[in-house]
C-alpha positions as YAML, in Angstrom:
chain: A
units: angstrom
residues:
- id: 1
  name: UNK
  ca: [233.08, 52.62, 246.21]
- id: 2
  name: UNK
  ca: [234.24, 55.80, 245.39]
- id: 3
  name: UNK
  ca: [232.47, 57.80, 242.42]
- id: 4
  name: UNK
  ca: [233.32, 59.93, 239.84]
- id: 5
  name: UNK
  ca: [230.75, 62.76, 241.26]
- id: 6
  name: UNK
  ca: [232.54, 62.38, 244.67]
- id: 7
  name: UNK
  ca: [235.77, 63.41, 243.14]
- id: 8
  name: UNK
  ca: [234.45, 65.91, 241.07]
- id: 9
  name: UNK
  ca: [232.79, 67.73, 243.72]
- id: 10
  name: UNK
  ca: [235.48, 67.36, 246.55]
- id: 11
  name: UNK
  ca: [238.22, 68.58, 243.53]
- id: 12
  name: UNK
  ca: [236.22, 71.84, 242.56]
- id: 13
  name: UNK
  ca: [235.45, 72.65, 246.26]
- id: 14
  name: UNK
  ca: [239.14, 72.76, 246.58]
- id: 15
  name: UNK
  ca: [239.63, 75.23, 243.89]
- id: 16
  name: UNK
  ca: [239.94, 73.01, 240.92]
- id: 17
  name: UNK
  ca: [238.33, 74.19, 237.75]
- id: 18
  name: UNK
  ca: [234.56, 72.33, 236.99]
- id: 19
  name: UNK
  ca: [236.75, 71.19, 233.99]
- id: 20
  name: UNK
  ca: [239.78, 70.18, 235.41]
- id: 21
  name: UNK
  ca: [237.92, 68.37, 238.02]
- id: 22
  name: UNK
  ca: [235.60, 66.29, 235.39]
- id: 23
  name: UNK
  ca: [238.69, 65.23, 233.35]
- id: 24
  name: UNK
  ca: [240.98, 64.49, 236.73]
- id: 25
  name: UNK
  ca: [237.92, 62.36, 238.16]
- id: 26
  name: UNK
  ca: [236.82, 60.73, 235.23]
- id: 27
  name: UNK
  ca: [240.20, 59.69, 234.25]
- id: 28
  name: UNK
  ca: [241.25, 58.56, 238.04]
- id: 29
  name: UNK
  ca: [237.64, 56.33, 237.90]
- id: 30
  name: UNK
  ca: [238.49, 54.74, 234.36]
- id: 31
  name: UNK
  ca: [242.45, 53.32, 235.31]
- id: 32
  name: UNK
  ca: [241.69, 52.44, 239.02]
- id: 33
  name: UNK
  ca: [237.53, 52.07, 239.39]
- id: 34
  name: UNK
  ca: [238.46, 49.08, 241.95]
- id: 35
  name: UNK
  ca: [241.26, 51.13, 243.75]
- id: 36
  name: UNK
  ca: [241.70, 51.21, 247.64]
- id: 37
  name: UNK
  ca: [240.24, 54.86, 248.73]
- id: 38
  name: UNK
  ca: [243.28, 55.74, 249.52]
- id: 39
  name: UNK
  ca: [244.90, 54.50, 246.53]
- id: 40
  name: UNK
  ca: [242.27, 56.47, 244.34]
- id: 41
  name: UNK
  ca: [243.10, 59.67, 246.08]
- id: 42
  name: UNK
  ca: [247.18, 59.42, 245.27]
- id: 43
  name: UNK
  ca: [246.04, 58.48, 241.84]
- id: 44
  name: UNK
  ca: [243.65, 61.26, 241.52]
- id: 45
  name: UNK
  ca: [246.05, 63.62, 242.96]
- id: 46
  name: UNK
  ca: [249.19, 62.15, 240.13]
- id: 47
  name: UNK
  ca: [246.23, 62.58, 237.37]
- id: 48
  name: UNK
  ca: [245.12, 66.70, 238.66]
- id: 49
  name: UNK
  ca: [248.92, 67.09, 238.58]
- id: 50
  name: UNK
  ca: [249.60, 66.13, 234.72]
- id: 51
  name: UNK
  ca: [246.27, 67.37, 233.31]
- id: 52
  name: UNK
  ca: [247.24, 70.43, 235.29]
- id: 53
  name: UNK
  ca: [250.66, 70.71, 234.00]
- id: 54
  name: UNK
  ca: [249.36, 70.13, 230.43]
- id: 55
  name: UNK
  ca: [246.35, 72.27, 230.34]
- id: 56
  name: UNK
  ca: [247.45, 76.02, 231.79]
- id: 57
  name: UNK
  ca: [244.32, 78.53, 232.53]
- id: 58
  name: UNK
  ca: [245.10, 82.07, 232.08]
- id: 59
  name: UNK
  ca: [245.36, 83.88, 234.97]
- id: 60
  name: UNK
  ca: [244.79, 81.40, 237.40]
- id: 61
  name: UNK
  ca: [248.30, 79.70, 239.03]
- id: 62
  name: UNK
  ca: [248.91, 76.14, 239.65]
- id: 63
  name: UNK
  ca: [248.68, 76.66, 243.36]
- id: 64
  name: UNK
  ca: [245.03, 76.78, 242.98]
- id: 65
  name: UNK
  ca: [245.58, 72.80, 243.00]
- id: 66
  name: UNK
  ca: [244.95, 71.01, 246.33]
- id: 67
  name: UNK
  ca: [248.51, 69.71, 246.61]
- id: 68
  name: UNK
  ca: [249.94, 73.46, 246.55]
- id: 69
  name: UNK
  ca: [248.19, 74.15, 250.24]
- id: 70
  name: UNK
  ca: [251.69, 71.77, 251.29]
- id: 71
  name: UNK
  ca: [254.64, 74.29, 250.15]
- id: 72
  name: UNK
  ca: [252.81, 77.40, 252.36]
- id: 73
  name: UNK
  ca: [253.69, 78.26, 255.58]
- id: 74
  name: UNK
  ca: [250.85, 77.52, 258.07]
- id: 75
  name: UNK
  ca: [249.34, 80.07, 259.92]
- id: 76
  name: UNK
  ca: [246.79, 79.84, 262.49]
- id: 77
  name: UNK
  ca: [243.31, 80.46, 260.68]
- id: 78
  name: UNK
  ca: [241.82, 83.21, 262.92]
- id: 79
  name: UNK
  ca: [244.85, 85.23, 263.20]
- id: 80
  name: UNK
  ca: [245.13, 85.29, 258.70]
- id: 81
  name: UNK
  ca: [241.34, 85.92, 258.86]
- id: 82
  name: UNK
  ca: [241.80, 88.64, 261.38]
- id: 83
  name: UNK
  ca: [244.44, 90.25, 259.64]
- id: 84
  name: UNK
  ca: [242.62, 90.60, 256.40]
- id: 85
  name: UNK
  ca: [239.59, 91.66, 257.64]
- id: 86
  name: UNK
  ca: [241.08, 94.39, 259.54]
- id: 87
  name: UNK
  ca: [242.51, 95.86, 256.21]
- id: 88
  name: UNK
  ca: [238.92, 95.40, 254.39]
- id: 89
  name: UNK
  ca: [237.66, 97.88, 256.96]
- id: 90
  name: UNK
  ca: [238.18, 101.41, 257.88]
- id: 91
  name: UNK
  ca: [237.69, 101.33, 261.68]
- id: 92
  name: UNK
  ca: [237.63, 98.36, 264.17]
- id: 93
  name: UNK
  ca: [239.92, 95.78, 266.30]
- id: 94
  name: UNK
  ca: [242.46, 93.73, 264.23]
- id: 95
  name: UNK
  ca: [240.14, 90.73, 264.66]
- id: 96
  name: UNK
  ca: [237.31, 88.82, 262.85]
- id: 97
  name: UNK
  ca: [235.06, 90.77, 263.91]
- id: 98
  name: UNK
  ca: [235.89, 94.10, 262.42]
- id: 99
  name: UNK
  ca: [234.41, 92.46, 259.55]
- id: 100
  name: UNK
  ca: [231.14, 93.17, 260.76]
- id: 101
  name: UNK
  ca: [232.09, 97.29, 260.17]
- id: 102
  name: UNK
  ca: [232.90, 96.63, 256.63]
- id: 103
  name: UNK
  ca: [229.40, 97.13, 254.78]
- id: 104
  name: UNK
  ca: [228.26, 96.17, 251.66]
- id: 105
  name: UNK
  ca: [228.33, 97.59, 248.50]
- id: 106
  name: UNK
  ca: [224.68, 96.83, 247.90]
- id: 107
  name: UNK
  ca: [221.04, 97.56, 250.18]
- id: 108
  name: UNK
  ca: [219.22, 95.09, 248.47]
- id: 109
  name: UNK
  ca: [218.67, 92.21, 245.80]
- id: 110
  name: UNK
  ca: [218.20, 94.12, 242.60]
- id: 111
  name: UNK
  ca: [221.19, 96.31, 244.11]
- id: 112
  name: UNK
  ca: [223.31, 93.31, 244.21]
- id: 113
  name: UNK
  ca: [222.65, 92.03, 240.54]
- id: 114
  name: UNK
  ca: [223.61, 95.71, 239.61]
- id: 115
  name: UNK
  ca: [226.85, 95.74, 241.53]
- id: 116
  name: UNK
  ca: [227.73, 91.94, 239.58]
- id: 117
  name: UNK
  ca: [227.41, 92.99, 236.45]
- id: 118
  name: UNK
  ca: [229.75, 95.47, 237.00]
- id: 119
  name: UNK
  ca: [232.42, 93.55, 237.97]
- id: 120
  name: UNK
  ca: [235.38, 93.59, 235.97]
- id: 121
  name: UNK
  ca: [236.82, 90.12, 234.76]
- id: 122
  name: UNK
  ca: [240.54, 90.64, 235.06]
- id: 123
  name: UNK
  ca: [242.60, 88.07, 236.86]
- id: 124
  name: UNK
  ca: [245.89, 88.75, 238.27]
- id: 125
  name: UNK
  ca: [248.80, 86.13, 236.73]
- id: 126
  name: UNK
  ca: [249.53, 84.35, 239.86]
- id: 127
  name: UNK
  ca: [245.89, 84.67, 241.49]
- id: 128
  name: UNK
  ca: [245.32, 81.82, 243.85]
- id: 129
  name: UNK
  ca: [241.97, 81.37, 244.46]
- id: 130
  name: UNK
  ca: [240.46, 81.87, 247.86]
- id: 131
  name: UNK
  ca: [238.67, 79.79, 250.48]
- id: 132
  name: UNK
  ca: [235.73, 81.62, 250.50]
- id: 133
  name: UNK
  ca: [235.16, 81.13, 246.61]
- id: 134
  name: UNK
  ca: [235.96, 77.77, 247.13]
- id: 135
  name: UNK
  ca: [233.42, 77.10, 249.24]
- id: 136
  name: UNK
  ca: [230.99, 78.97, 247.70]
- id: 137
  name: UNK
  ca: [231.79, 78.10, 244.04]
- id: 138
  name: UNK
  ca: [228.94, 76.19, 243.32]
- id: 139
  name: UNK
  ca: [226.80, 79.59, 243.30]
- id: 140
  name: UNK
  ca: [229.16, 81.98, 242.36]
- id: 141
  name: UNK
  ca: [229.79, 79.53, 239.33]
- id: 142
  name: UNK
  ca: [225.56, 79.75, 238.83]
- id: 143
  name: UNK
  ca: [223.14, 82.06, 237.05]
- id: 144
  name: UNK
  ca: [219.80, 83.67, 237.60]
- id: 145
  name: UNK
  ca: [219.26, 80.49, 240.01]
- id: 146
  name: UNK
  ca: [221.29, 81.36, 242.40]
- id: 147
  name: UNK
  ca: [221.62, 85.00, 242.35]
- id: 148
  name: UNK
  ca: [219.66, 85.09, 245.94]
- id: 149
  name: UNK
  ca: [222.04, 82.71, 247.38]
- id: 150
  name: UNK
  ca: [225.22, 85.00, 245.84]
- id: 151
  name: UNK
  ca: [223.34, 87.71, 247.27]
- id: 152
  name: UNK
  ca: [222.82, 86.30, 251.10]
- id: 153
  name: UNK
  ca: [226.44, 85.11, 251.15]
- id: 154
  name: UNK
  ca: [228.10, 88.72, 250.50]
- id: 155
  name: UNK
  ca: [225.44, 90.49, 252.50]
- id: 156
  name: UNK
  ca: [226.41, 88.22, 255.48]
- id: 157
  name: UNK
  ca: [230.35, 88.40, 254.55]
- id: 158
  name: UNK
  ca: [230.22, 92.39, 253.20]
- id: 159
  name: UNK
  ca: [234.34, 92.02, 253.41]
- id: 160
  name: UNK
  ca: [234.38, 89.33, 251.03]
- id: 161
  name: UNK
  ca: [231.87, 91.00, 248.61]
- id: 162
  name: UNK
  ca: [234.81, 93.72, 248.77]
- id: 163
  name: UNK
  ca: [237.81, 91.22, 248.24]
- id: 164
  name: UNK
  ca: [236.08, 89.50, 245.60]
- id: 165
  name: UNK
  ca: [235.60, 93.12, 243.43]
- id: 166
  name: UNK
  ca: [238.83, 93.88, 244.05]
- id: 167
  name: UNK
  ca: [240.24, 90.17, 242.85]
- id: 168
  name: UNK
  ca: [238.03, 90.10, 239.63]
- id: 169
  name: UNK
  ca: [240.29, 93.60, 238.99]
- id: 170
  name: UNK
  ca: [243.13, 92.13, 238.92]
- id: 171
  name: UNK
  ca: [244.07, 92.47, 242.64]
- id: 172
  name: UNK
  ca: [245.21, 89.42, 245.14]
- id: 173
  name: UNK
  ca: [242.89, 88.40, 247.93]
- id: 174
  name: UNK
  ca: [243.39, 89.47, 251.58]
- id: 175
  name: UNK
  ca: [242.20, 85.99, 252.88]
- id: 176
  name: UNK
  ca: [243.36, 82.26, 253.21]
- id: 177
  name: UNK
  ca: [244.02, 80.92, 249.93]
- id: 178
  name: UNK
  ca: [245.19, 77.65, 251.18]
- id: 179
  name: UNK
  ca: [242.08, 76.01, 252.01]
- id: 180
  name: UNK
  ca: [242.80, 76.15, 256.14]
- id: 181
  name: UNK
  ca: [239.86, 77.76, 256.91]
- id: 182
  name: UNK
  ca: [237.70, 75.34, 255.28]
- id: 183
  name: UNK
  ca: [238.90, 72.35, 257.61]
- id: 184
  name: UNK
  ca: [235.72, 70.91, 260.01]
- id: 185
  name: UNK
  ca: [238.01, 68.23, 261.53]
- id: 186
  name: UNK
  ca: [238.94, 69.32, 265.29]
- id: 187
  name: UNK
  ca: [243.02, 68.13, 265.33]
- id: 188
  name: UNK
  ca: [242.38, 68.84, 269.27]
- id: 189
  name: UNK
  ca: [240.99, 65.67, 269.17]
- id: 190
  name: UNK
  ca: [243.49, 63.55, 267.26]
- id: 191
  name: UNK
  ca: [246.69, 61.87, 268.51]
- id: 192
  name: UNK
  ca: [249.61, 64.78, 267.98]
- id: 193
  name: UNK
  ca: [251.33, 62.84, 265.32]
- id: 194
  name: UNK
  ca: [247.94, 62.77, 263.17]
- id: 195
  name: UNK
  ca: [247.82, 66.77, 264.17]
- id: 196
  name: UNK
  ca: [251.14, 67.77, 263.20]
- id: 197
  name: UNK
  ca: [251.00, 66.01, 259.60]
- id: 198
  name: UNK
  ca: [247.61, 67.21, 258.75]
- id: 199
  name: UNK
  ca: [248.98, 70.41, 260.02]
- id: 200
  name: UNK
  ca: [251.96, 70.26, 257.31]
- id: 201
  name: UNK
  ca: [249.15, 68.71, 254.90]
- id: 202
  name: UNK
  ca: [246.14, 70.30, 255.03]
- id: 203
  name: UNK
  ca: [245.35, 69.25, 251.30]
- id: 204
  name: UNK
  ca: [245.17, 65.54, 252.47]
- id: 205
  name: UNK
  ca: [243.13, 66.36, 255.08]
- id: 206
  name: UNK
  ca: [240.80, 68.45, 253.03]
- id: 207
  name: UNK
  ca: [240.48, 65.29, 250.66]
- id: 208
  name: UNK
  ca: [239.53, 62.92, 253.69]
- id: 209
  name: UNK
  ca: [236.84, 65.06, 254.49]
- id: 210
  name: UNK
  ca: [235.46, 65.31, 250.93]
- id: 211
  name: UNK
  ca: [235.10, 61.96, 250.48]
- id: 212
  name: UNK
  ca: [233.73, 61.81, 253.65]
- id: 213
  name: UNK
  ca: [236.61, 59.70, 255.54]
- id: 214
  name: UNK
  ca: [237.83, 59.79, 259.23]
- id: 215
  name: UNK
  ca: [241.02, 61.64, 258.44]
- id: 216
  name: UNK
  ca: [242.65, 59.35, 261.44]
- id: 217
  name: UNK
  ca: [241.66, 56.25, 259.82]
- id: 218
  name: UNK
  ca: [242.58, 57.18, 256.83]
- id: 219
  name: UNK
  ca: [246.08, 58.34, 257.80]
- id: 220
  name: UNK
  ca: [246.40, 55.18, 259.58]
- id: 221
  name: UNK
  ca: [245.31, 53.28, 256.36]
- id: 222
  name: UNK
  ca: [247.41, 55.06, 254.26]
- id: 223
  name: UNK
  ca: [250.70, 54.03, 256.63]
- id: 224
  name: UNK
  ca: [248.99, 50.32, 256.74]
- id: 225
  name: UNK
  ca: [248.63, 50.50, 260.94]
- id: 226
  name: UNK
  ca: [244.82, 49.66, 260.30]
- id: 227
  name: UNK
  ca: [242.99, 47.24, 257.77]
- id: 228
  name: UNK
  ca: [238.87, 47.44, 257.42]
- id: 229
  name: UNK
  ca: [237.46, 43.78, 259.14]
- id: 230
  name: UNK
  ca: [237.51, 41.00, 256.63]
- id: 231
  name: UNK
  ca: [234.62, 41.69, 253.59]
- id: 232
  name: UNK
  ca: [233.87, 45.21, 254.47]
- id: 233
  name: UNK
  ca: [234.08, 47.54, 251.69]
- id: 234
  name: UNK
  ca: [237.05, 49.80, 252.58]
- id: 235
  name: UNK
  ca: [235.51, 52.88, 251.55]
- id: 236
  name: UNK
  ca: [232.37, 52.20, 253.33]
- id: 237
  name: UNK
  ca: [234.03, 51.73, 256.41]
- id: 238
  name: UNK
  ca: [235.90, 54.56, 256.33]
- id: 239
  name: UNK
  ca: [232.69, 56.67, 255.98]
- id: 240
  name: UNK
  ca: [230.96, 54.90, 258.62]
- id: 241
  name: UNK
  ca: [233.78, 55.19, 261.44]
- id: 242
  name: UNK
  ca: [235.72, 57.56, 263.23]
- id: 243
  name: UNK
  ca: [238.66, 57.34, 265.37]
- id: 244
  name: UNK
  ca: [238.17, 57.86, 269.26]
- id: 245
  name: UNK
  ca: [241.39, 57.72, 271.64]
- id: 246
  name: UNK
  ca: [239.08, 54.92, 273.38]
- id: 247
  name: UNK
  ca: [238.68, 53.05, 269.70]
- id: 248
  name: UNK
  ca: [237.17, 52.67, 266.39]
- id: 249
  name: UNK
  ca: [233.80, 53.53, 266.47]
- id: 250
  name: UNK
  ca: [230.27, 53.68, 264.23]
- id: 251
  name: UNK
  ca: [229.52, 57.34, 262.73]
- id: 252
  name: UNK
  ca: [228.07, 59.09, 259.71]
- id: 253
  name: UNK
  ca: [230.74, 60.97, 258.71]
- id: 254
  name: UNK
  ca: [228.69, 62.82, 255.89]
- id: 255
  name: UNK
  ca: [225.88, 63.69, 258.16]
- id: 256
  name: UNK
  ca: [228.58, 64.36, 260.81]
- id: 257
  name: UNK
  ca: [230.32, 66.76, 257.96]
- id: 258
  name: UNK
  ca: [227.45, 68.36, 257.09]
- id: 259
  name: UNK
  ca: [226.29, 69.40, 260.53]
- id: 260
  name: UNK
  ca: [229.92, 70.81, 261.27]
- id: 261
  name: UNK
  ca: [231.56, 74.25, 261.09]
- id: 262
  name: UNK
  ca: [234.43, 75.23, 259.28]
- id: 263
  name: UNK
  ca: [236.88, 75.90, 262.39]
- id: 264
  name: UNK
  ca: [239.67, 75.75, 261.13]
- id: 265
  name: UNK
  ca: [243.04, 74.21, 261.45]
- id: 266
  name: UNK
  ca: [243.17, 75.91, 264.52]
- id: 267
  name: UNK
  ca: [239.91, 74.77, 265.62]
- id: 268
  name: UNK
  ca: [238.82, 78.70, 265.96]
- id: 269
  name: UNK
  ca: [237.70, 79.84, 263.13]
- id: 270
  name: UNK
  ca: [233.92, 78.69, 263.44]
- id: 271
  name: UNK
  ca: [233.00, 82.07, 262.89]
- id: 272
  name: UNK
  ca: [234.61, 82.82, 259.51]
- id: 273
  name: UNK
  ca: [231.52, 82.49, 257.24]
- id: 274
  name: UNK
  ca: [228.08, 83.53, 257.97]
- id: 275
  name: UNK
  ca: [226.37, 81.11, 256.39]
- id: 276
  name: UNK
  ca: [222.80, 80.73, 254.85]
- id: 277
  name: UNK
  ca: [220.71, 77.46, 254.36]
- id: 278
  name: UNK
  ca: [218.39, 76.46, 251.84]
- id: 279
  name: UNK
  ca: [214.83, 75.06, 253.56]
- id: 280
  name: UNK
  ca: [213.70, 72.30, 251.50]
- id: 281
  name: UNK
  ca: [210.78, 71.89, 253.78]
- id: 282
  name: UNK
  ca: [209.32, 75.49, 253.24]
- id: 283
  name: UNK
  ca: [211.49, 76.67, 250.54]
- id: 284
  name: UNK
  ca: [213.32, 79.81, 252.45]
- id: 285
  name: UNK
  ca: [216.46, 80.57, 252.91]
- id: 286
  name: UNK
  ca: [217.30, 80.38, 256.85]
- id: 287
  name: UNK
  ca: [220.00, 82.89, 257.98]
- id: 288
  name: UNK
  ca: [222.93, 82.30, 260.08]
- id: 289
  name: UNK
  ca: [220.98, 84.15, 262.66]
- id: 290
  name: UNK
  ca: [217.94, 82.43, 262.50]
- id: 291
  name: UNK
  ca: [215.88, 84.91, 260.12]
- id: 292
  name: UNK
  ca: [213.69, 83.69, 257.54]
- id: 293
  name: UNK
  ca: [214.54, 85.04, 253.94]
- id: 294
  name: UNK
  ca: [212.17, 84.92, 250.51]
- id: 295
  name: UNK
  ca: [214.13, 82.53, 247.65]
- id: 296
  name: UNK
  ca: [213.25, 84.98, 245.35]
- id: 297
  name: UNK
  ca: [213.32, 88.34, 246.68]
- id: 298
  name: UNK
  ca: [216.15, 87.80, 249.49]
- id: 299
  name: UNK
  ca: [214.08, 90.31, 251.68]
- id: 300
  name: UNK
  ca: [213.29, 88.96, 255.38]
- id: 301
  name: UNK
  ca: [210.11, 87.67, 256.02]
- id: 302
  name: UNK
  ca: [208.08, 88.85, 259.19]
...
């Protein structure tokens, strides 16, 4: 069965207000608890639609909802993320990475918290919030207990650390709003029908992969050209398959999620975000290259 957390978490990832999210999920889980997956997700998507419609947030626009990724043009993920990163920076190739010229505002943790708390809070009126604060909303959302992971995340991704300044004054961001660069699912390797509708839907396919689905099966279950066997839990089984051109077979999809890069609806964009881990076994933070860093001083350890 699907959750109320599930849908809260897979809804603010997306760009939804924590709020929004709470009251779309909670209310979704209430009228159809023993709802078909799929069925749950059209609900849940009717429900974010007429909370949204009744509950405006200054300075953020509507598009900021999953469904609004549909109405924008698609555009191949590396050549967006190329494009704004070669205005972020003052020398460099028009590619992803001339990022790595752009450098950061900051040199080192106590730097950082300086350069926050001077950010301004303005919002611009139709501000659509972008993929990298998506993804990284859970921190950026936090306080003192998270400032290190805030801090790792803009000194590996200086040109977002200068897109995100420039957004909280009132400016529109350079990169992706519409959630394509936060895809893991490789469309290479679905039929071309299934490629070309994610393609046009990238919110759908965004939603399969937050609730941890085969977005194949799930298409296909959606349309009714598949069925779970007899007394399996739909949900379940759509976690715990994927769709092979040689057949249905057994997988993990969240563990298979969580090991996976975001590539992209183009399938190249694995090198967007520099990405740091938190080390439950020793309690660092391990770098995208590998490096050791302190949880509470962000410096590198030897």
């Amino acid at each position: 069965m699907l959750d109320i957390s599930q849908a809260t978490n897979m809804l603010t990832s997306m760009g939804v207000s924590s709020t929004l999210a709470a009251r779309a999920a909670e209310r979704t889980a209430q009228s159809h608890a023993n709802a078909d997956p799929l069925t749950f997700l059209k609900e849940l998507r009717a429900t974010l639609e007429e909370l949204s419609a009744n509950t405006p947030v200054a300075g953020v626009n509507a598009s900021t909802a999953p469904e609004a990724a549909a109405s924008a043009p698609y555009k191949p993920t590396a050549d967006r993320y190329g494009a704004a990163a070669a205005s972020t920076a003052t020398t460099g190739p028009t590619s992803a990475s001339s990022a790595e010229s752009v450098k950061a505002p900051f040199n080192n943790l106590e730097e950082f918290k300086q350069w926050e708390k001077g950010l301004d809070c303005t919002f611009a009126e139709d501000y659509e919030t972008p993929d990298y604060v998506r993804l990284t909303s859970t921190v950026l959302n936090g306080g003192d207990d998270t400032v290190v992971g805030r801090y790792m995340f803009f000194k590996n991704n200086p040109e977002f650390a200068a897109d995100y300044a420039s957004i909280r004054s009132g400016q529109l961001s350079k990169f992706p709003t519409d959630g394509s660069t936060l895809v893991k699912s490789d469309l290479s390797k679905m039929s071309d029908e299934t490629a070309a509708y994610y393609k046009k839907n990238p919110h759908l396919l965004l939603a399969a992969e937050g609730f941890n689905m085969d977005p194949t099966l799930a298409k296909m279950r959606m349309s009714g050209e598949i069925s779970p066997p007899t007394g399996v839990d739909a949900s379940e089984w759509l976690m715990s398959n994927t769709w092979t051109k040689d057949g249905v077979v057994a997988q993990n999809n969240r563990v298979a999620y969580a090991s996976a890069d975001f590539i992209g609806l183009d399938g190249k964009g694995a090198d967007t975000y520099r990405l740091t881990r938190f080390d439950t076994a020793t309690g660092n933070y391990v770098n995208y290259d590998g490096r050791v860093y302190d949880p509470l001083t962000g410096e590198a350890k030897a």
